[in-house]
C-alpha positions, 0 to 999 in steps of 0.5 A, spaced: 500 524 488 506 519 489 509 515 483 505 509 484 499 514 483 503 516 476 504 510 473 497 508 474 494 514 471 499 513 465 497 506 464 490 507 465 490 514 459 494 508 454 489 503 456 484 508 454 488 510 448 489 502 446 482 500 447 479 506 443 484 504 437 482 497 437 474 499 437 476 503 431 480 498 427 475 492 430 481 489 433 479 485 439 487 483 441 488 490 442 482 493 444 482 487 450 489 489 451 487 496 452 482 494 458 487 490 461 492 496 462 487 500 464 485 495 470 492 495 471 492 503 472 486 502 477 490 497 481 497 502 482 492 508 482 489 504 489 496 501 491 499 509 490 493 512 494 493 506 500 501 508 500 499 515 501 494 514 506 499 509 510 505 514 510 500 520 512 496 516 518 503 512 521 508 517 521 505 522 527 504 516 531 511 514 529 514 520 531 510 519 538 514 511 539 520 514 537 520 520 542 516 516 547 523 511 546 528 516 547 525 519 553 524 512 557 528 507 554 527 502 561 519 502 559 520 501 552 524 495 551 520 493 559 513 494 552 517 491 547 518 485 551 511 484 553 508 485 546 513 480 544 512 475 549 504 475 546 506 474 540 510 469 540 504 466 545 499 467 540 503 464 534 504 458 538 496 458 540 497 460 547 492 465 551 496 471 553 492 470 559 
């Protein structure tokens, strides 16, 4: 759990909290307030879990570039130039081909 993940949980428990207070009191401000920080705690839950999904799929992958790099540094810079050269096609509207 990241801090992102937190935070959300923390806002979701407030909202909660808020929401429950404003039924009580029959405040309406109060009680949309409560949702309102409740679906901003679901939203950085789900940005916290994506960022922890991220960083646990690339990193190996990561690790591999880099030992790849180290290892052939002739056909690294040889790929990134290609790769390169594509995307510079592809965003002018050119076909690699």
């Amino acid at each position: 759990m990241n801090i992102d993940e937190l935070k959300g949980t923390g806002n979701d428990v407030k909202g909660q909290v808020k929401e429950a207070f404003g039924n009580a009191t029959g405040d309406h401000e109060t009680k949309a307030a409560g949702v309102a920080d409740q679906v901003t705690g679901s939203v950085q839950k789900t940005v916290g879990a994506a960022k922890e999904a991220v960083a646990d799929n690339v990193a190996p992958f990561a690790d591999q570039a880099r030992g790849f790099a180290k290892k052939r540094p002739f056909a690294t810079a040889a790929l990134v130039g290609v790769v390169g050269l594509a995307l510079i096609n592809t965003l002018r509207g050119k076909s690699a081909a």
